[in-house]
KEVEXVO-685950 format. One record per residue (C-alpha): x, y, z; residue in three letters. Coordinates in steps of 0.05 Angstrom, whole numbers. Each point is the difference from the previous one (the first is absolute). Last residue first. Layout:
% residues N
<gulo xx="X" yy="Y" zz="Z" drenpa="ALA"/>
...
This chain:
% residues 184
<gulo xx="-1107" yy="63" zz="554" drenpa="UNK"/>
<gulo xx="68" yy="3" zz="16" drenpa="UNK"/>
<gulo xx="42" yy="-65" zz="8" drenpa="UNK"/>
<gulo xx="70" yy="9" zz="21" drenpa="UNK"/>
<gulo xx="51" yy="-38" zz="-39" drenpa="UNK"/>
<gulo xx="69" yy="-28" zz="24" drenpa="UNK"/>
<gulo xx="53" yy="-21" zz="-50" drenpa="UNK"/>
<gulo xx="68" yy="-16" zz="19" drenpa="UNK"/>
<gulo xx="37" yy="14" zz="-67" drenpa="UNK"/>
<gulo xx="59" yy="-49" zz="-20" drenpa="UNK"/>
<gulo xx="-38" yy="-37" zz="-45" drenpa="UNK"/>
<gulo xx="-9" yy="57" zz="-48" drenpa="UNK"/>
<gulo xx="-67" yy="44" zz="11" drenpa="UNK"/>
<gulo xx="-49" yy="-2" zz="-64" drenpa="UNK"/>
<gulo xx="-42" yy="-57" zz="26" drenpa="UNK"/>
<gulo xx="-32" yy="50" zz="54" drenpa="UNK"/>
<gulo xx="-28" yy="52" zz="-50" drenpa="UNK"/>
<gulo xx="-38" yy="-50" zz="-36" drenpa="UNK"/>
<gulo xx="-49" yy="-12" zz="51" drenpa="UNK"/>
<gulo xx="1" yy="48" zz="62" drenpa="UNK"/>
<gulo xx="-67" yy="15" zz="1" drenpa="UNK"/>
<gulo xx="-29" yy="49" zz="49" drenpa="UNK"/>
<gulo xx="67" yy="31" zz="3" drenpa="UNK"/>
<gulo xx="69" yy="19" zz="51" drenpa="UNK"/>
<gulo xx="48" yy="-40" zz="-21" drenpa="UNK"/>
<gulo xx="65" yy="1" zz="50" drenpa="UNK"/>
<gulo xx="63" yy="-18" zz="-32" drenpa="UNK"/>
<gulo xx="59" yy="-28" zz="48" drenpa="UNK"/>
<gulo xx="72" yy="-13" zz="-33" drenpa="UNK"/>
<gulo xx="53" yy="-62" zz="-16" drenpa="UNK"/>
<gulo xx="58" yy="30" zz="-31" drenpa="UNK"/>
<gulo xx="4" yy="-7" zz="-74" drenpa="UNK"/>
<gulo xx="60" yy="-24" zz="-27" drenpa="UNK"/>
<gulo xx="12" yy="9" zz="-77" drenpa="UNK"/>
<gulo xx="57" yy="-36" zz="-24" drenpa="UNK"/>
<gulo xx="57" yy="54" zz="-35" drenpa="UNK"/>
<gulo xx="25" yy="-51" zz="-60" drenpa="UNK"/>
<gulo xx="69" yy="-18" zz="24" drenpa="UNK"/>
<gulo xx="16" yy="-60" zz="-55" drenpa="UNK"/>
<gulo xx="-32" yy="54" zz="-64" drenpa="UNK"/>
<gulo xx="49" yy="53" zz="32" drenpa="UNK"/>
<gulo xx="57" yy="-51" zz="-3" drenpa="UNK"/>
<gulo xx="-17" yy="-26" zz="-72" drenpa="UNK"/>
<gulo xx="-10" yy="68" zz="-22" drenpa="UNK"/>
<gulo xx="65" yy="19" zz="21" drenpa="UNK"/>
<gulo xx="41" yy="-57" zz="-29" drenpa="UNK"/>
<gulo xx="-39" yy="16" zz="-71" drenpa="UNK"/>
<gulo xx="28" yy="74" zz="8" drenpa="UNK"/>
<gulo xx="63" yy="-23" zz="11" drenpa="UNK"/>
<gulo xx="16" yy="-50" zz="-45" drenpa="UNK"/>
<gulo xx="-36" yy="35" zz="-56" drenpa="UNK"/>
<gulo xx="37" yy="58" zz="10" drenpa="UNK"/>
<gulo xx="71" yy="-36" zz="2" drenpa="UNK"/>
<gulo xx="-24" yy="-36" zz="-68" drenpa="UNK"/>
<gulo xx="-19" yy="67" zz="-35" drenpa="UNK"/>
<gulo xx="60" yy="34" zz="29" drenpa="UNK"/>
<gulo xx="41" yy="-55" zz="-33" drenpa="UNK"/>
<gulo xx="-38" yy="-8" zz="-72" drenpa="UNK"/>
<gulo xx="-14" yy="78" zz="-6" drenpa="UNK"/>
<gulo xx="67" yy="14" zz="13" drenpa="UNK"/>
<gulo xx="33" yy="-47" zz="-47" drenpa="UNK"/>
<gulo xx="-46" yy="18" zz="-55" drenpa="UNK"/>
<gulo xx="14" yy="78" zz="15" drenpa="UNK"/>
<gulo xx="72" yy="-20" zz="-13" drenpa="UNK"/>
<gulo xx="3" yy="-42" zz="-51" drenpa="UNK"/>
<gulo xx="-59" yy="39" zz="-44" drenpa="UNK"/>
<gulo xx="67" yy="43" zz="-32" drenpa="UNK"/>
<gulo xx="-11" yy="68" zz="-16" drenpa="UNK"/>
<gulo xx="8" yy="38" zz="-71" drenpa="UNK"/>
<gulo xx="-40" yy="-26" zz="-60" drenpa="UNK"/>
<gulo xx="-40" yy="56" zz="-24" drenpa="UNK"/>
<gulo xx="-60" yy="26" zz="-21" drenpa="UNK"/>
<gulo xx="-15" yy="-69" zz="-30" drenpa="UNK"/>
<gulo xx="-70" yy="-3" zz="25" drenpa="UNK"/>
<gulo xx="17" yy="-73" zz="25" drenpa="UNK"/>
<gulo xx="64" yy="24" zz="23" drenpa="UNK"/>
<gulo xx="-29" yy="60" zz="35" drenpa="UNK"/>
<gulo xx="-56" yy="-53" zz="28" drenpa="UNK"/>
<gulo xx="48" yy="-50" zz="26" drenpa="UNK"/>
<gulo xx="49" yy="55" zz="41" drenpa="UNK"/>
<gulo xx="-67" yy="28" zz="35" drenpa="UNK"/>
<gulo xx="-32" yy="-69" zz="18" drenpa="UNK"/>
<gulo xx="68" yy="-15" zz="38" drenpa="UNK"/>
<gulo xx="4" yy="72" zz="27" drenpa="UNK"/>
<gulo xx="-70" yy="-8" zz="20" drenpa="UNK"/>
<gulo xx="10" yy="-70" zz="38" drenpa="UNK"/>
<gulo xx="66" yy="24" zz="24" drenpa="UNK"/>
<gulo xx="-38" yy="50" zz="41" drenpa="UNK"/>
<gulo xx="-61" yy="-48" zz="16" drenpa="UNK"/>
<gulo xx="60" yy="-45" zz="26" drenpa="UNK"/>
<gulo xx="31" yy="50" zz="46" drenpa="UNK"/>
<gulo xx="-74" yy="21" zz="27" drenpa="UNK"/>
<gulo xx="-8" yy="-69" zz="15" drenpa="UNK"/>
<gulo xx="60" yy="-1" zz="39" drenpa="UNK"/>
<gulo xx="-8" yy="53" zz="43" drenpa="UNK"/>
<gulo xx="-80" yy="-31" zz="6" drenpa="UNK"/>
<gulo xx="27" yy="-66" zz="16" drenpa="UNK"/>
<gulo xx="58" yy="35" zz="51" drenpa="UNK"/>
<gulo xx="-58" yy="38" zz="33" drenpa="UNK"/>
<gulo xx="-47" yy="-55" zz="12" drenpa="UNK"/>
<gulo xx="48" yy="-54" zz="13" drenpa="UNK"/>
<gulo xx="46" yy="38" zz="61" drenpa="UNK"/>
<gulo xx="-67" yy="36" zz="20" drenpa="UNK"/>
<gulo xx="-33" yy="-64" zz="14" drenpa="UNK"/>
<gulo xx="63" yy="-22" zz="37" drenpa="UNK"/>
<gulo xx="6" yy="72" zz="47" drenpa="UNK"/>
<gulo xx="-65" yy="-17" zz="8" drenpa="UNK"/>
<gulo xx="6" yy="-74" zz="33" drenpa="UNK"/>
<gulo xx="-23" yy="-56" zz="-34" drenpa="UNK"/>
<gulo xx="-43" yy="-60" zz="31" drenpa="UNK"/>
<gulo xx="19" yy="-70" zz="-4" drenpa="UNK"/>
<gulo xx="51" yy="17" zz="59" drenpa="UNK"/>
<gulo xx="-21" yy="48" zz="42" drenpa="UNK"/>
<gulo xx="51" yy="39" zz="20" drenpa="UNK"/>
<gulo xx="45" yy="1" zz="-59" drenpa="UNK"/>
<gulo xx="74" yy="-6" zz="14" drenpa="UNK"/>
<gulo xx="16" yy="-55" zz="-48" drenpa="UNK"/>
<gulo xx="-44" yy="40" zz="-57" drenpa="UNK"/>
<gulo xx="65" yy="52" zz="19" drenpa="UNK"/>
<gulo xx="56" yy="-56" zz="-9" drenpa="UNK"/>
<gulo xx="-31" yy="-19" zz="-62" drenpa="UNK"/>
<gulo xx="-9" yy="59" zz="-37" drenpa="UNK"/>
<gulo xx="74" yy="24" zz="27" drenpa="UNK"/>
<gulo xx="34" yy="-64" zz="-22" drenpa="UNK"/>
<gulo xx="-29" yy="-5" zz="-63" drenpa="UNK"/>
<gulo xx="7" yy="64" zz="-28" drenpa="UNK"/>
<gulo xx="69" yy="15" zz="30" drenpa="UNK"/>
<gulo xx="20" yy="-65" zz="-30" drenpa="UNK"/>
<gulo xx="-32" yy="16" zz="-72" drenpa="UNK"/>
<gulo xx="34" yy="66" zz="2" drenpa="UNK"/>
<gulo xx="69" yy="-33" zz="11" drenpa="UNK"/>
<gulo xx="-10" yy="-43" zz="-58" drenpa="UNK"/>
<gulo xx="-28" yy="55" zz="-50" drenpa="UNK"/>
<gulo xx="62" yy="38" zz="23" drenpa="UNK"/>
<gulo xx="45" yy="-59" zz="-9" drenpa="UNK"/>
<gulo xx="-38" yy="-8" zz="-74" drenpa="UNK"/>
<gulo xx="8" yy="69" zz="-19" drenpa="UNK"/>
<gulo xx="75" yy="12" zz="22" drenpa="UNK"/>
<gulo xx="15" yy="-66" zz="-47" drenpa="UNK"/>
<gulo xx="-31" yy="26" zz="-58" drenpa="UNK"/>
<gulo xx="38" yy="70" zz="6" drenpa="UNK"/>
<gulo xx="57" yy="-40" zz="2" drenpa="UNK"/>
<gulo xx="-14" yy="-32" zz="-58" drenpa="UNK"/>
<gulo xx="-7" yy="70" zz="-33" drenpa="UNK"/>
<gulo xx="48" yy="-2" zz="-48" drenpa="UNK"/>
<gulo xx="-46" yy="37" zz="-52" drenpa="UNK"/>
<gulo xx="-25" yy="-59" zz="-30" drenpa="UNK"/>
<gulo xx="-29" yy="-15" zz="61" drenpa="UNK"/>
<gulo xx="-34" yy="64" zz="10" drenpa="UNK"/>
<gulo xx="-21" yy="20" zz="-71" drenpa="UNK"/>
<gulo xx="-23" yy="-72" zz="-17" drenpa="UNK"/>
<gulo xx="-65" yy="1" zz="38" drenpa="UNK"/>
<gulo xx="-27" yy="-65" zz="12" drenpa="UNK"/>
<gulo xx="34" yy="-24" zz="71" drenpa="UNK"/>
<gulo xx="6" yy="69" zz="15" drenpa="UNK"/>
<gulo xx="-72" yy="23" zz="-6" drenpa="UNK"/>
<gulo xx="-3" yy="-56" zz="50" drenpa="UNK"/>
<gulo xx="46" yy="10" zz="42" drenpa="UNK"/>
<gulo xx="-29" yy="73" zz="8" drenpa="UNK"/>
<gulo xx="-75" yy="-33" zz="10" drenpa="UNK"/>
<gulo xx="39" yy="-41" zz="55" drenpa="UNK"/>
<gulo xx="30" yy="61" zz="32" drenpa="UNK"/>
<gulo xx="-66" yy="36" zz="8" drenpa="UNK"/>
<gulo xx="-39" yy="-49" zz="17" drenpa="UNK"/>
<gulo xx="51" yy="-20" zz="57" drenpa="UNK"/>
<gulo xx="15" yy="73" zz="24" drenpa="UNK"/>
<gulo xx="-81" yy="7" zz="12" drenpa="UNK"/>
<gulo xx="2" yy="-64" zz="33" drenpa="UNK"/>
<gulo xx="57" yy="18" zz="49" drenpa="UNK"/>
<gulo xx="-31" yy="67" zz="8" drenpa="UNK"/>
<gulo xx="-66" yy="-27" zz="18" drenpa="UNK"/>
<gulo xx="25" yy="-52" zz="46" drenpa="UNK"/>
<gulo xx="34" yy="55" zz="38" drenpa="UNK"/>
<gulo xx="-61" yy="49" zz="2" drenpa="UNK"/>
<gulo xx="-32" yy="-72" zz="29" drenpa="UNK"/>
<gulo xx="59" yy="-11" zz="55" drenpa="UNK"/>
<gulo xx="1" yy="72" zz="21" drenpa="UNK"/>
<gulo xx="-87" yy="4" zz="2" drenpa="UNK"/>
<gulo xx="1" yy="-60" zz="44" drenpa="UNK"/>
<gulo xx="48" yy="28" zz="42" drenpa="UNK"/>
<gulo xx="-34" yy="45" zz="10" drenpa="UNK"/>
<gulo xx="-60" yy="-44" zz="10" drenpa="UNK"/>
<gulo xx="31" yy="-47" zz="59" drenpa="UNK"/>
<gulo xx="27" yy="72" zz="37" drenpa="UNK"/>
């Protein structure tokens, strides 16, 4: 029951920061666009921001609610590891798209084949899902760097059976319990 809803409280966290990229790269292509608030779209500027609010709370609250629930605390849970891994890459992939269209839009105006296509809004994109997937991604390597699998080794029994068991003997870890049997 503790990991479902787990998963519940991450997918939540991940649509509350998903909504939140997406609705401050809106606010700001419309903070330097002039279409939209030239347009009479002020109200259009205020729907963006209370969304980008709202998203922000669901973000927060879920994300911290659910690391609230973890098991063992210091140590993340799966449903947490996949929370960061998967939203980084999501968002990675949304930056690496803007990226290209960004790169795409300079290169046909530096060719001059054509003007068309504003760089605001891949720009925005790139910046925001670039940050979120940094976030992430460096949030999940400092957790799996912090539970680093230890390797136990259970104590054991090794029997040598040789003339000359030399070299052969200093190769067991500590946790062996050696016994050699002489043959001639």
């Amino acid at each position: 029951r503790g990991s479902a809803l787990q998963v519940y409280m991450y997918a939540m966290a991940a649509l509350g920061l998903l909504v939140s990229v997406a609705m401050i790269s809106a606010l700001t292509i419309a903070a330097f666009s002039t279409t939209l608030i030239v347009g009479g779209g002020s109200e259009a500027v205020v729907s963006l921001a209370t969304i980008l609010v709202v998203g922000l709370a669901v973000w927060l609250f879920f994300e911290r609610r659910a690391a609230a629930t973890e098991e063992v605390p210091g140590r993340a849970s799966w449903p947490r590891r996949l929370y960061s891994l998967g939203m980084g890459v999501v968002f990675g992939l949304g930056a690496a798209g803007a990226l290209i269209a960004t790169v795409f839009i300079l290169l046909r105006r530096i060719l001059g084949s054509g003007a068309e296509g504003s760089v605001l809004e891949p720009g925005a994109i790139l910046v925001f899902s670039g940050l979120a997937c940094w976030y992430l991604l460096s949030r999940y390597a400092r957790e799996r760097d912090a539970t680093a699998p230890e390797d136990v080794v259970a104590p054991f029994d090794v029997t040598i059976i040789c003339s000359h068991p030399g070299m052969i003997a200093a190769k067991f870890p500590d946790e062996a319990r050696l016994r050699v049997v002489y043959r001639e």
